[in-house]
Wavefront OBJ file of the C-alpha trace (Angstrom):
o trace
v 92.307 -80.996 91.518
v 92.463 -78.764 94.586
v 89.955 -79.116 96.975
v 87.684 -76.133 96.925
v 85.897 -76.555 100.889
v 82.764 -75.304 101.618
v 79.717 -75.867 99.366
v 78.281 -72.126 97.776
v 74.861 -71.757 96.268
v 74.488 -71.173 92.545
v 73.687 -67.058 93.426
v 77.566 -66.747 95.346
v 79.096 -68.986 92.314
v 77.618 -66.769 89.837
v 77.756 -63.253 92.117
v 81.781 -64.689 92.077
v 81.758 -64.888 88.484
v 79.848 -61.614 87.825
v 82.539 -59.475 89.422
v 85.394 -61.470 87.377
v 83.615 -60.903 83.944
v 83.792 -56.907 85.373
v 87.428 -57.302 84.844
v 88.027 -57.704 88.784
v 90.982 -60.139 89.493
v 90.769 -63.140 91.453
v 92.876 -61.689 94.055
v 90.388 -59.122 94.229
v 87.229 -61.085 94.073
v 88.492 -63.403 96.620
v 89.033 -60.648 99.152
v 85.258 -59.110 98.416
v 83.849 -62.427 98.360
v 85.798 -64.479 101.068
v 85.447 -67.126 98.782
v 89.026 -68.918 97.592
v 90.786 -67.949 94.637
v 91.049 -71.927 93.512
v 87.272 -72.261 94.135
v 86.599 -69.386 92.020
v 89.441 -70.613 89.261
v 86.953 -74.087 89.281
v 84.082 -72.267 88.695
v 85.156 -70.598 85.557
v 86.517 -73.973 83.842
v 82.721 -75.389 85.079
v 80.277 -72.611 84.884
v 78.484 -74.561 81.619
v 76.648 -76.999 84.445
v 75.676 -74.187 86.657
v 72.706 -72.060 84.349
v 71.766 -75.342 83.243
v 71.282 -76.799 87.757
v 69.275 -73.414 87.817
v 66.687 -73.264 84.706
v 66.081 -77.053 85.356
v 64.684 -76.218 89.225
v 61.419 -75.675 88.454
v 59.452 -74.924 85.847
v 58.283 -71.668 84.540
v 54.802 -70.909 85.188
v 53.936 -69.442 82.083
v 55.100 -72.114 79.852
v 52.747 -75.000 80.620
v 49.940 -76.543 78.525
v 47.502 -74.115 80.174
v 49.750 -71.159 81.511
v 49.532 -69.971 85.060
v 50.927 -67.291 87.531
v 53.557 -67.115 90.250
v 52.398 -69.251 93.429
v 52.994 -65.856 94.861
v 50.825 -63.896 93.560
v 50.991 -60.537 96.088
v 55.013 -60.620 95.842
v 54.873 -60.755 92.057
v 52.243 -57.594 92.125
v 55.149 -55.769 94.409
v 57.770 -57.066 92.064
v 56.204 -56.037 88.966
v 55.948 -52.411 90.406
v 59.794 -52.610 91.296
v 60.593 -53.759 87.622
v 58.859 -51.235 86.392
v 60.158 -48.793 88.195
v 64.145 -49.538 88.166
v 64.181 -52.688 86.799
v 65.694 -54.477 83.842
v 66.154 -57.811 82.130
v 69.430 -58.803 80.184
v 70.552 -61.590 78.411
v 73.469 -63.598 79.877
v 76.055 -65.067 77.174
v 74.801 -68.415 78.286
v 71.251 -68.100 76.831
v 69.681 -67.427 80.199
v 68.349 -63.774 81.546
v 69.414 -61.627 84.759
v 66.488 -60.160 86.643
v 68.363 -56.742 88.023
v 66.540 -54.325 90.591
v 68.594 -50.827 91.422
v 68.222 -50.460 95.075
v 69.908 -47.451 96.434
v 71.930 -47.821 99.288
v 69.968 -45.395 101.638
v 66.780 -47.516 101.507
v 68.195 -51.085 103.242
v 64.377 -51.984 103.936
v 63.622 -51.494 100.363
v 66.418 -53.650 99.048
v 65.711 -56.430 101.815
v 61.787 -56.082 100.632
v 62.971 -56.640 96.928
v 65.464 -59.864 97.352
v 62.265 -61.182 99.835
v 60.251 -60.437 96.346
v 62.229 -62.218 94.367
v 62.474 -65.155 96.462
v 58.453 -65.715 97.062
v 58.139 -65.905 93.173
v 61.009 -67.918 92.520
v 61.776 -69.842 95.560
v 63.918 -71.953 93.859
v 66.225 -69.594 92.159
v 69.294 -67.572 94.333
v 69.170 -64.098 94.600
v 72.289 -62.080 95.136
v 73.478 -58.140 95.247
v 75.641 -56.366 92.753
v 77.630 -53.562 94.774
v 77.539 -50.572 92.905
v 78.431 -46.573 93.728
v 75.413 -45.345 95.971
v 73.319 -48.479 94.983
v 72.862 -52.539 94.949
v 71.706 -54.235 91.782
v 69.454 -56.856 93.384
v 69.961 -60.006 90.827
v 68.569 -63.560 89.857
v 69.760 -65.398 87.099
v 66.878 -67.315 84.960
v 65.870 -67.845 81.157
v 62.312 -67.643 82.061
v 62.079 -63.947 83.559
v 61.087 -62.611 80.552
v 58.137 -65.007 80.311
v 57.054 -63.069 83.634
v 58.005 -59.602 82.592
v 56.519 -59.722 78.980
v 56.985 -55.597 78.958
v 60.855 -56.787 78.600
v 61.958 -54.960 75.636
v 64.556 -53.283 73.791
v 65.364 -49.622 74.951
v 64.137 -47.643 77.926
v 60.898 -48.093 79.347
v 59.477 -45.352 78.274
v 60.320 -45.474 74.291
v 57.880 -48.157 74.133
v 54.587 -49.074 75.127
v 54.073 -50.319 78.680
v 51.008 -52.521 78.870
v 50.014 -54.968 80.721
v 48.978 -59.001 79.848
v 45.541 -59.678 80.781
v 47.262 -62.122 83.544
v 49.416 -59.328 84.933
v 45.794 -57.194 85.391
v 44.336 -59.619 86.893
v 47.159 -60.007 89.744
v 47.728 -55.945 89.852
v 43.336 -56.180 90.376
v 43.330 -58.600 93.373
v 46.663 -56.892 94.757
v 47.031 -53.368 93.941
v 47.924 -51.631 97.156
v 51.035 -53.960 96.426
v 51.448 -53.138 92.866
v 51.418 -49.290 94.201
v 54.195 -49.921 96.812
v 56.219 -51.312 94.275
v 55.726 -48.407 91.591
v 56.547 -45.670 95.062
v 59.222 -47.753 96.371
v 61.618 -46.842 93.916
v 59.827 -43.700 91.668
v 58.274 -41.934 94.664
v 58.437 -40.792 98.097
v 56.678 -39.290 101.094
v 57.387 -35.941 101.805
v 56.390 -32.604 104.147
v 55.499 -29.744 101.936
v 54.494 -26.300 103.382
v 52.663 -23.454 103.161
v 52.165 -20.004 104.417
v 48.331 -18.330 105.370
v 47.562 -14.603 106.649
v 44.808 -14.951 108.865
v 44.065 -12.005 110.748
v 47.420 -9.958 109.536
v 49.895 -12.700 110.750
v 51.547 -14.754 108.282
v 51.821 -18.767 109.539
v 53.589 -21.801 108.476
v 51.542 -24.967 107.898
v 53.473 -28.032 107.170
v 51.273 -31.135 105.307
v 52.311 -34.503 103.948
v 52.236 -35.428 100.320
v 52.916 -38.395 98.163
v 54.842 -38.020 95.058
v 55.668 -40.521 91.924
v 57.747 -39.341 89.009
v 58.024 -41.543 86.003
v 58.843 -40.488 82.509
v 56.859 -43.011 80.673
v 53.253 -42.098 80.308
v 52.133 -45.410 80.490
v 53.391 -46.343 83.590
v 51.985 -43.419 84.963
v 48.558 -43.914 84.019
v 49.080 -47.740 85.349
v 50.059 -45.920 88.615
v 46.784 -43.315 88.331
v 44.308 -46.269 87.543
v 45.449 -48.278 90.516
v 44.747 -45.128 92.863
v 41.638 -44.881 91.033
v 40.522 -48.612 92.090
v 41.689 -47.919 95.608
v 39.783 -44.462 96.237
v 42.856 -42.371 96.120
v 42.452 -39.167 95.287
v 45.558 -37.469 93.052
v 46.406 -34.810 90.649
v 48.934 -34.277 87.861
v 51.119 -31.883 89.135
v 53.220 -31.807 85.747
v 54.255 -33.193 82.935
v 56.074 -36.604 84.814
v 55.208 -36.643 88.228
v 51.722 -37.326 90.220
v 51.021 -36.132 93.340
v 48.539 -37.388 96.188
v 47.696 -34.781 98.536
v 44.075 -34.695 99.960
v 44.188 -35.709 103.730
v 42.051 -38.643 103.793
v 44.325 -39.904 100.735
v 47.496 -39.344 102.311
v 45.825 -41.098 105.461
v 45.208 -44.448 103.714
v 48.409 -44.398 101.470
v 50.151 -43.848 105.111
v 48.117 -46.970 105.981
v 49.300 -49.148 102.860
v 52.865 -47.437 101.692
v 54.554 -45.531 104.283
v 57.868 -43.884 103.886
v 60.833 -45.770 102.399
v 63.497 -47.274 105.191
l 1 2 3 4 5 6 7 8 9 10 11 12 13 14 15 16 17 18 19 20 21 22 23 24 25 26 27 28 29 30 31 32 33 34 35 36 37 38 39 40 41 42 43 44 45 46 47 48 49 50 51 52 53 54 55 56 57 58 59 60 61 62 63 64 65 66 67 68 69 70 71 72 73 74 75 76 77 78 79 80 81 82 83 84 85 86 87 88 89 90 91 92 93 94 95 96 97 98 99 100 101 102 103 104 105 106 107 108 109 110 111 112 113 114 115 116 117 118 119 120 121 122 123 124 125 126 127 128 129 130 131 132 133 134 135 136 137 138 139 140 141 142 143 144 145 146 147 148 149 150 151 152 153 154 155 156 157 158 159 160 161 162 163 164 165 166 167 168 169 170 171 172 173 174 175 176 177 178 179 180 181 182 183 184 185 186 187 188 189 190 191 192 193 194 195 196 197 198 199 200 201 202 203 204 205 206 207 208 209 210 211 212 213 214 215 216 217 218 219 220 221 222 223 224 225 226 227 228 229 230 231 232 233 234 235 236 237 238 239 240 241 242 243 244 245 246 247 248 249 250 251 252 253 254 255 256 257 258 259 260 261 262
């Protein structure tokens, strides 16, 4: 048996394994990873133990006698947003579920933001990201994140209804400018729009800011529209998928709450 050195967490093991099961070689892997190619051999003959060390962590919150919520409750509101947004959940051939967030590279702050997420509502669980062209696919491995995501479904988003449990309201309620930050983060963005004026036969440039957030399902949108609603934020439908939030003192408090993306 060779000796395999330095302890990894579950996350590496299984990031490790991801990227083999992609048809990458061990050579390969090993060169990404830094992590040896007879460590990563091991981990293939012994990967049965390692979903099993994960789900048995901790419990899931929603499966008790008398179901709960995530200790967490403001991360889970900015998660939920995220997974609505760009995120997925998909079976692994073990039985468990992958939690994936698309991150694109040019936001670092938003994919930092979204493993921090992940990590407040399941502290216990490792949290790794999938390189791909242009964008990360942050990941956690756990049977139990459909139990938290319970708009997990077959098909896209926005082929089937999008509502939320009574639970989930509750949490979006007591944290919403969170809940918004997540739905902008990664379906919206801060931008300077302009305009021209004659006043007095000279034509002039103004320059304004302007929030936008595009989403094609309809239900997502109007979650998006009531929490803006509940927070005093004055928006309009500027067409048939996106919303935009334009008045000044609106812009002024969504400045206060969301900011631009870094």
């Amino acid at each position: 048996m060779p000796m395999l050195g330095r302890m990894y967490d579950i996350a590496t093991r299984q990031s490790a394994l991801d990227l083999v099961a992609q048809g990458h070689s061990l050579n390969s892997v090993s060169k990404q990873t830094g992590i040896s190619r007879a460590a990563i051999r091991a981990w293939q003959v012994r990967i049965e133990p390692l979903p099993r060390m994960l789900i048995d962590l901790a419990p899931c919150p929603r499966c008790r006698p008398e179901p709960g919520t995530p200790d967490d409750t403001a991360a889970y509101s900015y998660l939920l947003g995220l997974y609505l947004g760009d995120g997925c959940i998909s079976p692994h051939p073990r039985g468990s579920f992958y939690l994936r967030i698309a991150c694109a590279d040019a936001w670092p702050g938003l994919i930092e933001a979204c493993r921090a997420a992940i990590t407040a509502v399941r502290p216990e669980g490792g949290v790794y990201n999938l390189q791909k062209q242009g964008y990360a696919m942050v990941t956690s491995y756990w049977r139990h994140w459909p139990c938290l995501f319970p708009q997990h479904g077959a098909g896209r988003k926005h082929e089937r209804p999008i509502i939320l449990e009574p639970w989930q309201q509750e949490i979006v309620d007591a944290h919403t400018w969170e809940f918004v930050r997540g739905l902008i983060h990664p379906d919206g963005c801060r931008a300077t729009n302009w305009t021209t004026r004659t006043i007095g036969g000279e034509t002039r440039r103004y320059e304004y800011p302007r929030y936008w957030f595009s989403n094609v399902s309809g239900d997502i949108r109007r979650l998006f529209t009531d929490a803006l609603d509940r927070l005093g934020v004055e928006w309009k439908q500027a067409n048939a998928r996106n919303i935009s939030v334009a008045r000044r003192a609106s812009v002024a408090l969504m400045d206060a709450h969301i900011g631009s993306k870094h």
